[in-house]
Each structure stands twice: as C-alpha cells, then as structure tokens.
KEGU-456983 format. One record per residue (C-alpha): residue in one letter; residue number from 1; x, y, z. Coordinates in steps of 0.5 Angstrom, whole numbers, plus 500, padded with zeros to 3 digits. Example, Ala and Ser with C-alpha at 12.3 -4.5 7.8 and 13.67 -1.06 7.14 Angstrom:
2
   marlum   keti    xx    yy    zz
        a      1   525   491   516
        s      2   527   498   514
***
This chain:
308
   marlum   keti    xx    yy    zz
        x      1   254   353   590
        x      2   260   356   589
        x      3   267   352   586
        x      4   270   349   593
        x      5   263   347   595
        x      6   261   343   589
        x      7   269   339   590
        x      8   267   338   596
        x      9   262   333   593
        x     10   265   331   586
        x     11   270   327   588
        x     12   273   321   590
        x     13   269   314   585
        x     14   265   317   580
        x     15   260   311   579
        x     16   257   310   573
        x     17   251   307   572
        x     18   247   303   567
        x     19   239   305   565
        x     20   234   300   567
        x     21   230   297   562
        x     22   224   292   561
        x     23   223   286   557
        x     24   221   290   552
        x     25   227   294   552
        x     26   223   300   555
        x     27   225   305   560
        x     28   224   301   567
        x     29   222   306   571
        x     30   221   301   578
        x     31   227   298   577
        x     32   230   305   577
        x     33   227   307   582
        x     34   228   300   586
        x     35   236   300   584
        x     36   238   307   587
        x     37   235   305   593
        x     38   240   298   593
        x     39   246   304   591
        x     40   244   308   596
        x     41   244   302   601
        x     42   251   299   599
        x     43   255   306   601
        x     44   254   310   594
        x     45   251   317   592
        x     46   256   321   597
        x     47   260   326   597
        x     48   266   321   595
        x     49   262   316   591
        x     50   257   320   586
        x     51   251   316   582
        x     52   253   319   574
        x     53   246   317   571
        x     54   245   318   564
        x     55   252   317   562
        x     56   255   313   556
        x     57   255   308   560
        x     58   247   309   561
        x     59   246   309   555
        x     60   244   317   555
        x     61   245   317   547
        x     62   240   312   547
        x     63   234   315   551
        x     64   228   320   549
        x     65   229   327   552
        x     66   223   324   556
        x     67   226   319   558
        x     68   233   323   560
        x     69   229   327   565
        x     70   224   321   567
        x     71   232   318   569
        x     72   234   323   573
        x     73   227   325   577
        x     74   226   318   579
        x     75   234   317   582
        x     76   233   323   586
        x     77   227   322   589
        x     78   229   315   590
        x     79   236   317   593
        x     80   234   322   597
        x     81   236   329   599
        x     82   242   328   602
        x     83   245   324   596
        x     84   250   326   591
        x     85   247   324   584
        x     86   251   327   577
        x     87   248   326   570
        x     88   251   327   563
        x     89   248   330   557
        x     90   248   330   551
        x     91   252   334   546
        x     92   249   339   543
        x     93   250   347   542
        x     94   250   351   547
        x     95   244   353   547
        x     96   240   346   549
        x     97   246   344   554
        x     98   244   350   558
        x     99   237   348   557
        x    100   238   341   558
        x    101   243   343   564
        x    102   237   348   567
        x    103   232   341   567
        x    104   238   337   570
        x    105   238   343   576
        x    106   231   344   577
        x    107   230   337   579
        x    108   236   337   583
        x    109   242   335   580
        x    110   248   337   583
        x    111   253   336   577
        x    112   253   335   570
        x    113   258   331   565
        x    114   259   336   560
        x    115   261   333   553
        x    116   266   337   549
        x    117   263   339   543
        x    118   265   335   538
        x    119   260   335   533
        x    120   262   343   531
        x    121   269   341   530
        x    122   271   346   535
        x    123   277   349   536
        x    124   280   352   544
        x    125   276   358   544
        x    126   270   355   542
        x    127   271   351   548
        x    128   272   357   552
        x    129   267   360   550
        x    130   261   353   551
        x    131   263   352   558
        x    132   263   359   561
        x    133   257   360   558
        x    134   254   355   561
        x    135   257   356   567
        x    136   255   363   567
        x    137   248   359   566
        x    138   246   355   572
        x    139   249   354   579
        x    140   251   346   579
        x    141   258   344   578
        x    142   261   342   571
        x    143   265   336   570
        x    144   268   337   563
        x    145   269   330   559
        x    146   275   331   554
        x    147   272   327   549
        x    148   277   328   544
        x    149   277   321   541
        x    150   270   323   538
        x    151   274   327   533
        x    152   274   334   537
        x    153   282   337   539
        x    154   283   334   546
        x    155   282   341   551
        x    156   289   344   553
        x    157   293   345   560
        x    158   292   353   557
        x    159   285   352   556
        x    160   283   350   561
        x    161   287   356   566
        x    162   283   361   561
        x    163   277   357   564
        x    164   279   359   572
        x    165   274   364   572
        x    166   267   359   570
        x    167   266   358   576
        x    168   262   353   576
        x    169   267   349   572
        x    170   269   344   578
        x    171   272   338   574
        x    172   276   334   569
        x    173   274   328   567
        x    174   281   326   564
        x    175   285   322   559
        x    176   290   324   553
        x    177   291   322   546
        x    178   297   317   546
        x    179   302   322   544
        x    180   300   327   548
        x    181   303   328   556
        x    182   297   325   562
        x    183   302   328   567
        x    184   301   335   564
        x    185   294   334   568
        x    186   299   337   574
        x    187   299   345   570
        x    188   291   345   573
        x    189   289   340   579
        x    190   290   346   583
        x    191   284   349   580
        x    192   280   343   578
        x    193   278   336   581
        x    194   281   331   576
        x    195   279   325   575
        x    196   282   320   571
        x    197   279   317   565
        x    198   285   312   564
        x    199   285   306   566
        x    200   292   303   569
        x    201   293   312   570
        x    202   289   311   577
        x    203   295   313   582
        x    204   298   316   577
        x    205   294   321   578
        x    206   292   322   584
        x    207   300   322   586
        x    208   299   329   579
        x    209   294   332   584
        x    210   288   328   582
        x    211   282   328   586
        x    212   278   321   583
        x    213   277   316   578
        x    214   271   314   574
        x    215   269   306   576
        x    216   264   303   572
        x    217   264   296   577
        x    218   261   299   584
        x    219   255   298   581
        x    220   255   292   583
        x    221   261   291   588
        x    222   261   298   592
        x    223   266   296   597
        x    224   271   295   592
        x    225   271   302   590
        x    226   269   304   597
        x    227   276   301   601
        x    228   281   304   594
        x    229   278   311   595
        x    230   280   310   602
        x    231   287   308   600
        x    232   287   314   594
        x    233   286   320   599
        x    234   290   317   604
        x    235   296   316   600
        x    236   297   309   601
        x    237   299   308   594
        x    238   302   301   594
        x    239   296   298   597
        x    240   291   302   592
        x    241   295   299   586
        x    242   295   293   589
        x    243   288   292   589
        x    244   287   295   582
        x    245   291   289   580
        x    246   286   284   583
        x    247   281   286   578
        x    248   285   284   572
        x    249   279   277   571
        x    250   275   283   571
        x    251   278   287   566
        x    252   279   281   561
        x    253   272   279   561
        x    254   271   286   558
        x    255   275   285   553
        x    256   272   279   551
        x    257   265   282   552
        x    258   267   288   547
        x    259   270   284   542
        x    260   263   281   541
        x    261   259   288   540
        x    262   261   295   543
        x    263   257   300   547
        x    264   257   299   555
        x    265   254   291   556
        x    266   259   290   561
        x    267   256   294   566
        x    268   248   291   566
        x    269   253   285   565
        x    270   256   286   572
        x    271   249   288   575
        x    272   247   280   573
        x    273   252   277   576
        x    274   250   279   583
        x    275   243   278   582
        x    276   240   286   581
        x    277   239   285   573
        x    278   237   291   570
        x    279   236   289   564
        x    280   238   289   556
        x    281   242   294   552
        x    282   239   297   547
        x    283   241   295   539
        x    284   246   295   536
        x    285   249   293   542
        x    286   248   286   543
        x    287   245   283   549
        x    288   250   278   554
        x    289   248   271   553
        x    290   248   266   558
        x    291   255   264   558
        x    292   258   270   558
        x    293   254   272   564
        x    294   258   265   567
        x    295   264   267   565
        x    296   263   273   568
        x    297   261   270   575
        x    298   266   265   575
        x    299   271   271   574
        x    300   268   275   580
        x    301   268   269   584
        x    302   276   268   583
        x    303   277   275   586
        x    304   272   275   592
        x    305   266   279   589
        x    306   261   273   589
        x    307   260   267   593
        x    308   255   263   590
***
C-alpha cells in the first residue's frame, strides 16, 4: 500500500493493548485469541481504532522472539481480514528491524511502531538513514515512536521533511522534551498522520493537524475512545476536552499505581476491572493487589465506565 492508503488506516485512537499471560506468567495463547475477538466485538481494529499489539504496553520487551510472533499471528487470525491490527518492535539495528518487520508483514500486519534507535546514540542522519532503509524494505506502513527519553536526540521537524520521500513513513507518534516546541509538529502534518503521545497535548494536536492520539484505556471501555475520536475528527473541540476531563479519576489511580512499581500494570489493571482478566505483568514489575484493583473499579464507577 502506498502513503495515503496506509493513513487511511493509521489514524484516529491508537489502542494499545496488553499481552495475556497465564498463572504461571506464560504467553497465554487462548486468552489472546478469546480477547481480540471481544476488542473486535466492542468496535476496535478499524481504520479509526487500531489494535497496537506488542508495544511497551504489551510488554514487547519482555517476549521471546517467538513469542512476539505467536502474538501477532494469533490477534490477526482471531481479528479477522478486515481488521486493523499495528504492532511494535523492538529496537534493534537496522538490519533485524527489516527482518522483524518482514515477519510482521508476512503475517498480515498492517503498520508497524518503530523505535528510534536509541541504543546506537544516533544522530538526525542515522535516523534518516534507518527509517528509509527500512521503508525501501517492505510495504507496510511506518509509525515512528520518537523515544527520545531513552536518551537518544528527539527526531527534528527538519529530519522528518528529509523523510518525505520513504514512502512507507506514514505516522509520527509525538511528544517533545519539556524544552522543546510540541507545536512545531504543524512543520510536517501535512506529511504525516501525527499522533499524540502527550497526554493533556490531545486537541492540541488535532487542532496543529494532527490525525490521532494514543489511548491505553480502550481496552477496556471502547465507547470512550470511540465517541472522543468522533468529537476530534469532527472538530468539536470544546466537547472533546470536555470528555477528557472525565477521565481525571482515571489518571490519578495510575499515578498511585505507578508510584508502587513501574512498567504498564495499569493496562492489565483496566482489563480486571471490567471482568476480561489477562493476567499479570511480568517481574520486575509488580502484580496489582486487590486493593488496587478496588480502587480502580471505584474510580470507574464514578465516571460511568462500570456498573457493578
């Protein structure tokens, strides 16, 4: 597919999803099966609400190479054809991201989260370099993740013009240092779908020419990420913040969550909570106790998300 088809697809509420594991802290292969099917089910995996599979989110770092591809072969096969189903890789040279995104592609993957490639203290050209290359490589699309608090430099509005001719370079996903401009983000949105990776920066973008946001809670409550893309793409601003807003209960049960042990618990946490457990982070992160997971319930409640 070529640039303006794969935006067509990338766009919109990026989900992020966690990786199922078993008692036992296995890759659980049913369960991952079972729960892209209820994703699917609740109005995810389109051409406005992606499944990100193997992200940070889910773990990514944490799986076997066959692991990694058990995931994504058995969340396409249980999302079907028509489905939209992105995944991230892990950073690595050049050459075994092509090879890594070749797999992704033989299995039917339509975009790829791409890292920059931190552990190479790389420079803008190094960053030119990686990404064409690997756009000349294959004929999926491209989200580039500007991981620049991994130590690497943040990719520049310059670089990423020089990068107009990979083709397969579809999507920023975007955040900046503190004392770095978000806005300058406007210099290549008419290349790129850029999709925000900045927490309150949500309209904020779409308003700079943004086309999505990242979302690691429509996992478990799709109609929220559902009804706000609607608000985004249809310029309703106001209303779109408006329901932001309403996650606040949200946001500072993760902050509590996050002080007790880092790596992304909240999202199997969110899962829980709505009665579609996927299991356990693995170590070190900490597994969510009981109380935590009350706490979280009790805050989902108070915003309309559960009943019960």
């Amino acid at each position: 597919m070529n640039r303006s088809e794969l935006q067509s697809l990338i766009q919109g509420t990026i989900v992020t999803t966690p990786t199922p594991f078993d008692a036992n802290l296995k890759l659980d292969v049913g369960r991952t099966h079972e729960i892209t099917q209820w994703w699917i089910e609740q109005g995810l995996g389109t051409n406005v609400a992606p499944l990100k599979v193997t992200a940070a989110g889910g773990e990514c770092p944490d799986l076997t190479e066959d692991e990694w591809l058990q995931v994504l072969k058995t969340t396409v096969e249980a999302a079907g054809p028509e489905s939209v189903i992105m995944c991230g890789l892990k950073s690595k040279s050049t050459m075994h991201t092509i090879e890594d995104a070749k797999k992704a592609q033989d299995v039917g993957i339509t975009g790829l989260q791409i890292d920059l490639p931190f552990y190479h203290h790389p420079n803008q050209d190094d960053y030119i370099r990686f990404f064409t290359d690997i756009s000349d490589a294959i004929d999926i699309g491209i989200m580039i993740y500007n991981t620049h608090w991994f130590g690497a430099p943040p990719i520049t509005p310059e670089t990423l013009l020089k990068l107009a001719d990979a083709e397969q370079v579809v999507a920023v996903k975007w955040s900046t240092p503190l004392n770095e401009n978000f806005d300058s983000m406007k210099q290549f949105s008419h290349i790129f779908n850029v999709i925000n990776n900045s927490g309150g920066n949500t309209v904020r973008c779409i308003q700079n020419g943004g086309r999505g946001y990242i979302t690691s809670t429509a996992t478990a409550y799709a109609k929220f990420d559902l009804d706000l893309w609607q608000l985004l793409d249809n310029q309703e601003y106001e209303k779109a913040q408006k329901l932001i807003d309403t996650e606040k209960p949200l946001n500072a049960w993760r902050e509590k969550s996050t002080k007790k042990s880092g790596g992304y618990r909240h999202l199997k946490g969110y899962m829980k909570a709505v009665g579609q457990d996927v299991g356990q982070p693995r170590p070190p992160t900490l597994p969510l106790d009981d109380e935590e997971i009350s706490e979280l319930k009790n805050a989902m409640r108070t915003i309309g998300w559960i009943k019960n």
